[in-house]
C-alpha positions in Angstrom: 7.3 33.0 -4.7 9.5 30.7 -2.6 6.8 29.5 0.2 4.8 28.8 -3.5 8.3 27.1 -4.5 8.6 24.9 -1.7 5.2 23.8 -1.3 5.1 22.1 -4.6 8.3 20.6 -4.3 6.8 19.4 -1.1 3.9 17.7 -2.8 6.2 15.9 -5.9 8.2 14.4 -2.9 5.1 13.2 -1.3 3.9 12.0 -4.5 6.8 10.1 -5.2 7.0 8.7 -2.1 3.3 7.5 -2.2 3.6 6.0 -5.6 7.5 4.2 -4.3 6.4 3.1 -0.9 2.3 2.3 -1.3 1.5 1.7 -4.8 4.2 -0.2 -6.3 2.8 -3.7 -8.3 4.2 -6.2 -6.7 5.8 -5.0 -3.5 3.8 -2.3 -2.6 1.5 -1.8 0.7 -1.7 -1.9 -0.7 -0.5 -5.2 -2.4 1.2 -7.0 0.7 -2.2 -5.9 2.9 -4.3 -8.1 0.4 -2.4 -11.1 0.1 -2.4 -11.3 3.7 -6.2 -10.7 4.0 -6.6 -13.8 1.1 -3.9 -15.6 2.6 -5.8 -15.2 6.6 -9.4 -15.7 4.7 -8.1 -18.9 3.3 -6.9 -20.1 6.7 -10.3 -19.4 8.0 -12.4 -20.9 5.5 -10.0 -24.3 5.6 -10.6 -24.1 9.4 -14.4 -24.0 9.1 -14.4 -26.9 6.9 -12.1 -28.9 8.9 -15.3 -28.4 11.7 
C-alpha cells in the first residue's frame, strides 16, 4: 500500500512539474521553442530576399 502510495505521489509531482516548467502560456518551453523557430525562420526568409 505504501510503494502504491508513493508512486502516485510520484506521478502528481511529475505532473505538476510538466504543466509548471513545459506547458505554461506564455513562459513555457514549448512556447519559448516556437518563437525562436518563427523568430530564426524570419531571419532566413529576410536573408533570402535580401539575395
Amino acid at each position: 500500500m505504501r510503494n502504491i502510495l508513493i508512486t502516485v505521489m510520484m506521478l502528481v509531482v511529475v505532473i505538476v512539474l510538466f504543466n509548471s516548467i513545459v506547458s505554461k502560456d506564455t513562459t513555457g518551453t514549448s512556447d519559448r521553442i516556437s518563437s525562436q523557430g518563427d523568430a530564426a525562420n524570419t531571419k532566413i526568409g529576410d536573408m533570402l530576399k535580401s539575395n
